[in-house]
Structures are given as structure tokens and as C-alpha cells.
N, C-alpha and C positions, 0 to 999 in steps of 0.2 A: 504493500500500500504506500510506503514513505519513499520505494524508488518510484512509484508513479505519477507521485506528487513532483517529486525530484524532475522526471522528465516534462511533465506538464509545463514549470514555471521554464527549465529551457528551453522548452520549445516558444512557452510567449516571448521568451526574453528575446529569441531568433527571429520570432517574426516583428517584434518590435524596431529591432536592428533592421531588417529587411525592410520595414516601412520608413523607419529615417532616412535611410540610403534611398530611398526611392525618393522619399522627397527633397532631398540635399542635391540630390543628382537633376532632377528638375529645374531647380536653379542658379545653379553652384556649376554642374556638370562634373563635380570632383568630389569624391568622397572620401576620407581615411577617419577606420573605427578608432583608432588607436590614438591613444591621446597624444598632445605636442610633447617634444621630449624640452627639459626648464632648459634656459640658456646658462653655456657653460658645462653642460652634461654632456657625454660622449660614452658611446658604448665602444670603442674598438679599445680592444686591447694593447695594442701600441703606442695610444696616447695615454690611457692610464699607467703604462709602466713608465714613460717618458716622465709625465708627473710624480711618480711615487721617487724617480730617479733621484730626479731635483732635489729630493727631502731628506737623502738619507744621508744617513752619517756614517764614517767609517769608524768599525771600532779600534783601530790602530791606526793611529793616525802621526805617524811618521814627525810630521811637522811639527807636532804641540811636543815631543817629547825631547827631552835636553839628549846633548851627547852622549855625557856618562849613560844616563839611563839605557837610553841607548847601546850601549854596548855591553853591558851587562844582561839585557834582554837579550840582545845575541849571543852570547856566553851561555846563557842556561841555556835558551833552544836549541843551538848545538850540540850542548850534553846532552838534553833530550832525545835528541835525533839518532847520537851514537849510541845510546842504553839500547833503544829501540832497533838499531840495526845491530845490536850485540845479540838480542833475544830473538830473532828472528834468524838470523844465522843460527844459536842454540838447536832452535825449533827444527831448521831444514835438515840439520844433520842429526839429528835425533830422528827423523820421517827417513831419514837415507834418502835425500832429494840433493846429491849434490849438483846435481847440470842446472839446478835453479839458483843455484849459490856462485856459481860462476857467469849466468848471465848477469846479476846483479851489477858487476864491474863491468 
């Protein structure tokens, strides 16, 4: 009973739509159901990354950070880097994968 209520009020709502259009079209000669899109609004997704672009911030930001810090930052990340290729190397000759241990270099 409540899906054929359901279709009832679509179907007036369709033919509602269909009697605008007919009479928009009578005088207008142009019709579109769809609302105006606000000014300033864009749906392509090219311009909205273009904008999101604009905004963002980098989170290392090279320029704001003194020398020293600077290179102390590099210091640890380097450490970092070599721990991490110490234990990975570990790991491939534990798996007995040395031909991937030689592509590395």
C-alpha cells in the first residue's frame, strides 16, 4: 500500500514536471529542470583540486627551519634510513633471497 502511494505522488510529481516544461517551452522555448548552479561553484574536479592546491600547507617546510635544525633533521633521517636498510637486508637473508639483496645496489 505505502509503495503505491510512493508511486502515485511520483508519478504526479512527473507529470507536474511535464506540465511546466510544456509551459516554459511555450514561451521560453528553453527549459532546464535543474536548478542554477550559485556563482562561484564548479563541479569539475580540476578546479576544485586547483583550489584546494592554493591552500595547503606543507608540512616540512624547508624555508621556516634554521640550519642547524636543519641538519640535525638530516642526521636522524639518515640513521633512520640505514636501521631500516640494516633490517631488511636481516630479513632477505634470513628468507634466503639473496638476488634481491644484490639488486638493491
Amino acid at each position: 500500500m505505502i509503495l503505491k502511494l510512493y508511486n502515485i505522488k511520483a508519478a504526479l510529481v512527473a507529470k507536474c514536471i511535464a506540465l511546466k516544461r510544456r509551459i516554459v517551452l511555450l514561451f521560453n522555448k528553453e527549459f532546464n529542470p535543474y536548478p542554477k548552479i550559485p556563482h562561484g561553484m564548479s563541479f569539475s574536479p580540476s578546479e576544485f583540486q586547483a583550489e584546494q592546491i592554493k591552500n595547503l600547507v606543507p608540512k616540512l617546510n624547508l624555508k621556516e627551519i634554521n640550519l642547524e635544525n636543519y641538519k640535525k633533521l638530516q642526521s636522524t633521517t639518515r640513521k633512520k634510513i640505514e636501521v631500516l636498510l640494516f633490517f631488511l637486508f636481516l630479513i632477505l637473508l634470513k628468507t634466503d633471497q639473496r638476488s634481491k639483496i644484490f639488486s638493491l645496489y
